[in-house]
Every structure is written in structure tokens, then in C-alpha cells.
The first five atom37 places (N, CA, C, CB, O) and aatype in JSON, in Angstrom:
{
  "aatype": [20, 20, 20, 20, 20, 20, 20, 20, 20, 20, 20, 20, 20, 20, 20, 20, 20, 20, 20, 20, 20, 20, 20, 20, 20, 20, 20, 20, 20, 20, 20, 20, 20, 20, 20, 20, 20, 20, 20, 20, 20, 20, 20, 20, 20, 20, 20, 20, 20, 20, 20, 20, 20, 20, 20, 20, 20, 20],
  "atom_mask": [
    [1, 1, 1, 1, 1],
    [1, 1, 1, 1, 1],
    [1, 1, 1, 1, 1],
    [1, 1, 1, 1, 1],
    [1, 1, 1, 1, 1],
    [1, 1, 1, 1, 1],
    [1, 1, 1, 1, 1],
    [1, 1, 1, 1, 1],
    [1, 1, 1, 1, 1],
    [1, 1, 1, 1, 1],
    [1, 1, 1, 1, 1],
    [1, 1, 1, 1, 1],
    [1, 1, 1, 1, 1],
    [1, 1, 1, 1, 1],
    [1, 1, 1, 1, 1],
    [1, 1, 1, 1, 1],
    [1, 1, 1, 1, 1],
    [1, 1, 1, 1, 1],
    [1, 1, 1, 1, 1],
    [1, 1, 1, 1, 1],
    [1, 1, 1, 1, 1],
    [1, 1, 1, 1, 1],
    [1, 1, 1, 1, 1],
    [1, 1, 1, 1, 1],
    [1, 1, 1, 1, 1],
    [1, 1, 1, 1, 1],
    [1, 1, 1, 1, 1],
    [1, 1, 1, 1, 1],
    [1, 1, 1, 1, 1],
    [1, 1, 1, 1, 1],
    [1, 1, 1, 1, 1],
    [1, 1, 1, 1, 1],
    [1, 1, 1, 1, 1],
    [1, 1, 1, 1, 1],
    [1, 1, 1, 1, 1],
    [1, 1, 1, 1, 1],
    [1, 1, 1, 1, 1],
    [1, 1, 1, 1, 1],
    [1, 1, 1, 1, 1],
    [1, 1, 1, 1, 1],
    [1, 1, 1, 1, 1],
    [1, 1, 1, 1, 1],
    [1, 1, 1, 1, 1],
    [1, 1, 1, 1, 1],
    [1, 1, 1, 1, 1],
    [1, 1, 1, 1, 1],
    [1, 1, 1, 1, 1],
    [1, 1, 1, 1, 1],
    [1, 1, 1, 1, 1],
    [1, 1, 1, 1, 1],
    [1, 1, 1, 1, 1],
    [1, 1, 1, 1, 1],
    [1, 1, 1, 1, 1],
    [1, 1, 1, 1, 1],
    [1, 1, 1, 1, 1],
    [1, 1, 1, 1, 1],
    [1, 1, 1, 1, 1],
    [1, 1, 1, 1, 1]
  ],
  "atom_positions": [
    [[-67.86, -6.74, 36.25], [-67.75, -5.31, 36.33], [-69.16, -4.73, 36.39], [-66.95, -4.74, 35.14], [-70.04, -5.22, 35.68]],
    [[-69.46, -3.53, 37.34], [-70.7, -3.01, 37.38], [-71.01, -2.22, 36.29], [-70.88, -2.34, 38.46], [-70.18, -1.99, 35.41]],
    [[-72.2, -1.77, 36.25], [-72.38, -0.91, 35.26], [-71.77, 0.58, 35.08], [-73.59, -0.85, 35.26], [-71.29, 1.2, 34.13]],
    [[-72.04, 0.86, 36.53], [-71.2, 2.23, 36.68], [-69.62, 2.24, 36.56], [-71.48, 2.81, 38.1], [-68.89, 3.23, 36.49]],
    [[-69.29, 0.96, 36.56], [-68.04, 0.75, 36.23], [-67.28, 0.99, 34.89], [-67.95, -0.32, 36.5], [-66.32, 1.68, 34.53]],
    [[-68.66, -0.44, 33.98], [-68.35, -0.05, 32.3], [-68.26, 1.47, 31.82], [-69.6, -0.64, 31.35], [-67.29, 1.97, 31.24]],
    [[-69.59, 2.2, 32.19], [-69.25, 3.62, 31.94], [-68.3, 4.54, 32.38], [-70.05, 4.15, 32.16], [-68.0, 5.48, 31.64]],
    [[-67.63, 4.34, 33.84], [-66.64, 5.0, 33.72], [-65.37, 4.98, 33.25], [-66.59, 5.21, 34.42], [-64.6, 5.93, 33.38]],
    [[-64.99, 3.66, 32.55], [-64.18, 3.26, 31.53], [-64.51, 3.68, 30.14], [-64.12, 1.96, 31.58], [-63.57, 3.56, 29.36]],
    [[-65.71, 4.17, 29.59], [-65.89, 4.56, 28.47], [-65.68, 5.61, 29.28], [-66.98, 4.27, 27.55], [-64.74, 5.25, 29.98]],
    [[-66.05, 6.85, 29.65], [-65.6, 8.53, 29.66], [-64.16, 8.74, 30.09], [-66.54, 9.47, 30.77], [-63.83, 9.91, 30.3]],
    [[-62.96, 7.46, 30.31], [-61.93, 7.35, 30.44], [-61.15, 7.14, 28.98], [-61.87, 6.47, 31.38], [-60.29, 7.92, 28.58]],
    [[-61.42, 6.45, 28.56], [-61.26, 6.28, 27.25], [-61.54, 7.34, 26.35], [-61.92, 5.31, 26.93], [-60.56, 7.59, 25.65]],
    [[-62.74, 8.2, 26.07], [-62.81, 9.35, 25.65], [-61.89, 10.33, 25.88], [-63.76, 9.69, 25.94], [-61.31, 10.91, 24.96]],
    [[-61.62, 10.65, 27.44], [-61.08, 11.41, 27.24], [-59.26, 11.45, 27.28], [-61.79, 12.04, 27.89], [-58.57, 12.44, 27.54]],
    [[-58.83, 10.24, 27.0], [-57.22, 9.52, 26.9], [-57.34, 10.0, 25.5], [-56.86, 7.53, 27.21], [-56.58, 10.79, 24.96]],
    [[-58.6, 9.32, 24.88], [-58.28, 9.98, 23.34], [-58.56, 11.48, 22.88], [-59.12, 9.22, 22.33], [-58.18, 11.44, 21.71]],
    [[-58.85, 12.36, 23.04], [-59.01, 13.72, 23.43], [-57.5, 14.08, 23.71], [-60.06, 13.92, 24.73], [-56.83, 14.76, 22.93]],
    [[-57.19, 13.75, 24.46], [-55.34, 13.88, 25.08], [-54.85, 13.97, 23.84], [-54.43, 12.39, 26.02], [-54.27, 14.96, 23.4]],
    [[-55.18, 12.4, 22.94], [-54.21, 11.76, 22.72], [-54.16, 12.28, 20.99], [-54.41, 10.14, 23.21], [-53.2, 12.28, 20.22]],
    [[-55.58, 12.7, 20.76], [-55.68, 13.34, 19.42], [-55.03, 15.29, 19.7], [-57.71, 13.13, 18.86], [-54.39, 15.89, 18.84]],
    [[-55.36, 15.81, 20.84], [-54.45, 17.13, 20.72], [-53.13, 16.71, 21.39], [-55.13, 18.55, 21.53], [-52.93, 17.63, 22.18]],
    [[-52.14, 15.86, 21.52], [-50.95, 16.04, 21.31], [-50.33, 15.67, 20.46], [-50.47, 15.83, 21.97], [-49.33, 16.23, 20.0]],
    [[-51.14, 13.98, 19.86], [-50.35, 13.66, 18.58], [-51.64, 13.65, 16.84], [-49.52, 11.72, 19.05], [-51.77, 12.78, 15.99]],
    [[-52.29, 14.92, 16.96], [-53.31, 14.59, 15.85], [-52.5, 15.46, 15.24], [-55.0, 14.81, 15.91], [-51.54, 16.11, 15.67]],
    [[-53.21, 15.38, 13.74], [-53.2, 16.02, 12.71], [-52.98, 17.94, 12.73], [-54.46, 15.48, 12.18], [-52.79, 18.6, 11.71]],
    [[-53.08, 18.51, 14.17], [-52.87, 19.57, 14.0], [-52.4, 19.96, 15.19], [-53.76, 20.17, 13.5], [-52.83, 21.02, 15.65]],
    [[-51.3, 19.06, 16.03], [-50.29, 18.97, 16.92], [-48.92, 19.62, 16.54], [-50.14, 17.62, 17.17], [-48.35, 18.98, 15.65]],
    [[-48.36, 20.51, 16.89], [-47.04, 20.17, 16.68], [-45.97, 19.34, 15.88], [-46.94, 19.93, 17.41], [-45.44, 18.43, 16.51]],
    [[-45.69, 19.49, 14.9], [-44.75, 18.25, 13.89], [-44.03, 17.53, 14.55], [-43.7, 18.73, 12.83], [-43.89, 16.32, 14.37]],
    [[-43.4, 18.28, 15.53], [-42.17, 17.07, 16.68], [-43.1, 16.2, 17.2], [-41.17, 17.84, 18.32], [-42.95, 14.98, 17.13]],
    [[-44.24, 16.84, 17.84], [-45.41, 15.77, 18.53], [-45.79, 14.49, 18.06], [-46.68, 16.32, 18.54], [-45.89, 13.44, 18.69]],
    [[-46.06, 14.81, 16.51], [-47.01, 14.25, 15.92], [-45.71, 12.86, 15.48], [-47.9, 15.37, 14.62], [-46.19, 11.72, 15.44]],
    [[-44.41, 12.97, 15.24], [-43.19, 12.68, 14.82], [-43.0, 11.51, 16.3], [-42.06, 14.24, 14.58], [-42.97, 10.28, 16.21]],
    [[-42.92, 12.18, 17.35], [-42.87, 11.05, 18.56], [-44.15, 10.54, 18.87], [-42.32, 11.58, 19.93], [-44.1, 9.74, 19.8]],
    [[-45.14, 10.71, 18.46], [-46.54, 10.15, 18.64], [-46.45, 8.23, 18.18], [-47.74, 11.25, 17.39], [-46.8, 7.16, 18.67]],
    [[-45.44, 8.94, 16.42], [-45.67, 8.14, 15.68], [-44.4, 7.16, 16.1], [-45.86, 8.7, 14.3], [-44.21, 6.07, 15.57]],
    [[-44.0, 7.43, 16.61], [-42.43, 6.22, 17.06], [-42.33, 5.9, 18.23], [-40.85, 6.75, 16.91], [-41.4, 5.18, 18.59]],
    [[-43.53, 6.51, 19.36], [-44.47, 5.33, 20.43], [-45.05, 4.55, 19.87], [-45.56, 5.75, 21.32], [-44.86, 3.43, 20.32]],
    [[-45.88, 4.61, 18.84], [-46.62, 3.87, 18.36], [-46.25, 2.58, 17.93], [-47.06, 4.44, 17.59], [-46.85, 1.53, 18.18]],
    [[-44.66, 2.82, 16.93], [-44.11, 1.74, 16.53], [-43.85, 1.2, 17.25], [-43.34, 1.71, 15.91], [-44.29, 0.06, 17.37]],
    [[-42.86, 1.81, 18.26], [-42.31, 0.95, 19.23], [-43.02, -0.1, 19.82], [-41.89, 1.62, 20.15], [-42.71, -1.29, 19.84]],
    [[-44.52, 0.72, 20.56], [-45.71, -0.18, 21.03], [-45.81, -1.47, 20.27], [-47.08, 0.57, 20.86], [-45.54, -2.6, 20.69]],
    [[-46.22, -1.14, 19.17], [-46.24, -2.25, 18.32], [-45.23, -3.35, 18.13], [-46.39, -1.79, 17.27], [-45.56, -4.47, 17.74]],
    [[-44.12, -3.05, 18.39], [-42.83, -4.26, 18.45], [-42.75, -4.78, 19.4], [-41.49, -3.95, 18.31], [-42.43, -5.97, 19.48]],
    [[-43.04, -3.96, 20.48], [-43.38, -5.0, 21.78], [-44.78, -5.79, 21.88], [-43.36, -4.13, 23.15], [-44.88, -6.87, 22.46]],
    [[-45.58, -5.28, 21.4], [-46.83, -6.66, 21.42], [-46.19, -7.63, 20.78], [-48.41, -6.47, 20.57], [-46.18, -8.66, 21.44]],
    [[-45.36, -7.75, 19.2], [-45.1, -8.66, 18.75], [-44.38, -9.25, 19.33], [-44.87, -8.58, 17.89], [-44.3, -10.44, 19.01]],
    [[-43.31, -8.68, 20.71], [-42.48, -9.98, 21.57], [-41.2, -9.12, 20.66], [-42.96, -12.26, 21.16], [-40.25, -9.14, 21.44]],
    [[-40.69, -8.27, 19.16], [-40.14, -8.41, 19.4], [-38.78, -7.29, 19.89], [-40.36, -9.13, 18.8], [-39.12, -6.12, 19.72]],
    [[-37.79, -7.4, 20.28], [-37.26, -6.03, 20.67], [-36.85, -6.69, 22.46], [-38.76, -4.43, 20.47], [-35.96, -6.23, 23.18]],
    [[-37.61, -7.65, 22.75], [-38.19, -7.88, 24.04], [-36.17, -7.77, 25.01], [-39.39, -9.91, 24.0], [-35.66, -7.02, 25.84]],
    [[-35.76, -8.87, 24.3], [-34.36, -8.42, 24.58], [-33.51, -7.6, 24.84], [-33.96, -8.53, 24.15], [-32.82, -7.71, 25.86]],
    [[-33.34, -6.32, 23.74], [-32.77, -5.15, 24.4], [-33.51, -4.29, 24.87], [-32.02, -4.5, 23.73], [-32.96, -3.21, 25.09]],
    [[-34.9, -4.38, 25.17], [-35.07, -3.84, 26.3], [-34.98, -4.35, 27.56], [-35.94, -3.45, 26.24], [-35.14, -3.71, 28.6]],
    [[-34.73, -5.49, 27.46], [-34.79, -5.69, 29.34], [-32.73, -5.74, 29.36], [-36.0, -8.03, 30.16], [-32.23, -6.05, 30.44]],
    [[-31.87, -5.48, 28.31], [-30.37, -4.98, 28.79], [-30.33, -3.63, 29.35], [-29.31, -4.94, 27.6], [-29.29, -3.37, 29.94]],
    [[-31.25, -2.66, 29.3], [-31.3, -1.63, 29.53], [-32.03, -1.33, 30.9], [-31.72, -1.14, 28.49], [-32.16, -0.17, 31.3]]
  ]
}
């Protein structure tokens, strides 16, 4: 990867998190902050593999 590359993956990253702190931060919306937090889990059950099943019945 070039250099101008690495950096434009860091000011991508900045600003995903920028997004990602005003829709699901600390002073978002309660519903927001509520589905922020149960992407999150979910995310997390699928790295572990598990869940992997009923989602692919669906």
C-alpha cells in the first residue's frame, strides 16, 4: 500500500468514527444509542462463528 494510500485510510477511519460517535455516542438519541448497542452484539457473534446458521436460513 502507498503512502497516500495509508493516509487516506486513516482520514477514513476518522471520519466513520465521527459518524459513528454522533449516531451511537453518549449524546445520540436513546433508540440510537439502544441499536448501536445490538449491532454491536450481534457483530460480535458473528466474528465468533456463532449465530452463523440462522443467519444464512434467512
Amino acid at each position: 500500500m502507498t503512502d497516500k494510500g495509508i493516509r487516506l485510510l486513516g482520514e477514513a477511519r476518522e471520519v466513520v468514527a465521527k459518524v459513528d460517535r454522533r449516531l451511537f455516542g453518549v449524546e445520540a438519541d436513546p433508540v440510537m444509542r439502544r441499536m448501536g448497542a445490538a449491532l454491536r452484539a450481534a457483530y460480535r457473534v458473528m466474528c465468533r462463528g456463532e449465530g452463523r446458521h440462522s443467519l444464512q436460513r434467512g
